[in-house]
C-alpha atoms as one frame of an Amber mdcrd trajectory, in Angstrom:
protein
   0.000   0.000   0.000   1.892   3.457  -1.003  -0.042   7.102  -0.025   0.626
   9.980  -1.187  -0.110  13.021   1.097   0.080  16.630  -0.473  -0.088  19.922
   1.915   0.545  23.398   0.804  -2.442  24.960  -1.083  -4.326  27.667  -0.169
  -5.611  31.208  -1.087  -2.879  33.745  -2.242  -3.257  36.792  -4.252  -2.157
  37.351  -7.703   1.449  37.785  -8.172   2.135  35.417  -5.201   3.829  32.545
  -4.517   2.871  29.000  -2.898   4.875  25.664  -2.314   3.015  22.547  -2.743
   4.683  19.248  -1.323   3.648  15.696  -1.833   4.834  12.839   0.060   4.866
   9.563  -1.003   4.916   6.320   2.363   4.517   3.136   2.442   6.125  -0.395
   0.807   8.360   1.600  -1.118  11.370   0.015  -3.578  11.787   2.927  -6.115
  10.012   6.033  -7.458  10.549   6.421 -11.079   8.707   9.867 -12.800   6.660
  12.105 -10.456   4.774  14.652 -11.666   1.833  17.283 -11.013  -1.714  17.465
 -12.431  -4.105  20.569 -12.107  -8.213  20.523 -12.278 -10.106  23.686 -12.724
 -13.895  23.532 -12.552 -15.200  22.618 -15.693 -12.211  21.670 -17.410  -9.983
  18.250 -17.991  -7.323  18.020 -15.548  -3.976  18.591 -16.834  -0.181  18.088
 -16.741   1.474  21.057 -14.977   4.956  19.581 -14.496   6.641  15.928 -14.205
  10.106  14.979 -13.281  12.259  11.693 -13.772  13.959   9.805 -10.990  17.539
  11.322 -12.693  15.841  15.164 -12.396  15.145  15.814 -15.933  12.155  18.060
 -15.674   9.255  18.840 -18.035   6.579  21.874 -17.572   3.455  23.084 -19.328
   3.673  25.505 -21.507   1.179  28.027 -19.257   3.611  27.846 -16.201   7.190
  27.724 -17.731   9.389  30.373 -15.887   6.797  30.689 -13.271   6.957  26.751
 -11.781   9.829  24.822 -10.687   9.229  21.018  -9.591  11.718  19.302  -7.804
  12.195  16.174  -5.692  13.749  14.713  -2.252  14.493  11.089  -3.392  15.909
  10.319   0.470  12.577  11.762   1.269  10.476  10.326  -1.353   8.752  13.893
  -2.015   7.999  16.214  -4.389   7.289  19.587  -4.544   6.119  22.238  -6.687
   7.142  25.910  -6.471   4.878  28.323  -7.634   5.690  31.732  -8.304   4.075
  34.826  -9.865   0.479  33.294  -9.522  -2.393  33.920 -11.826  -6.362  33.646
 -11.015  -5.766  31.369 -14.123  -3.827  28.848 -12.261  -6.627  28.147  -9.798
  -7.356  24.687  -9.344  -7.110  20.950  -7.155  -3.842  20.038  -7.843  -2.790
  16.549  -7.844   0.219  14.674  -7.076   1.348  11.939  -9.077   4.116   8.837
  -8.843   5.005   5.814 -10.581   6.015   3.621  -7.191   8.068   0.457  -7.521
   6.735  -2.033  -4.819   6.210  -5.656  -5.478   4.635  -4.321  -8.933   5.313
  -0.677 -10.254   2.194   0.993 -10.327   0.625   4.715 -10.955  -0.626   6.369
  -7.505  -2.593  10.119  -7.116  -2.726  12.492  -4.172  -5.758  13.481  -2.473
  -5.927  16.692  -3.932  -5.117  19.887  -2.577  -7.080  23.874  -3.498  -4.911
  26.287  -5.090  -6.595  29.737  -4.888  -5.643  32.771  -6.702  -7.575  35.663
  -5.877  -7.823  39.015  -4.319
């Protein structure tokens, strides 16, 4: 059984910033790519950034320059800085890992509000 908690959202005004973190427990042998989704209301949720065990990183074309996603492998987190917020990038965002135990298998966060608003 592998969870994935993620912590950090909240409200923040335009032009802010906010740190998301995702940690990943349980039988754990490896973590290959991690990664983080977004879901506004109405709309398909989408990739907002992913990153491979070695640290080659990948973004979305609506949050280059503004994101940066990184990753604690001794840790097993992620996280996801985001800076120079738009009311645009309000949404759940989601966590994602590819987790290595007895199989390798896909596993999601919870969810967690990102607000921008003011």
């Amino acid at each position: 059984q592998v969870q994935l908690v993620e912590s950090g959202g909240g409200l923040v005004q335009p032009g802010g910033s906010l740190r998301l973190s995702c940690a990943a427990s349980g039988s754990i042998v490896s973590i290959n790519d991690m990664g983080w989704y977004r879901q506004a209301p109405g709309k398909q949720r989408e990739l907002v950034a992913s990153i491979t065990s070695g640290g080659s990183t990948n973004y979305a074309d609506s949050v280059k320059g503004r994101f940066t996603i990184s990753r604690d492998n001794a840790k097993n987190t992620e996280y996801l800085q985001m800076d120079s917020l738009k009311p645009e990038d309000t949404a759940v965002y989601y966590c994602n890992a590819v987790v290595r135990t007895k199989r390798t298998l896909n596993y999601w966060g919870q969810g967690t509000q990102v607000t921008v608003s003011s």
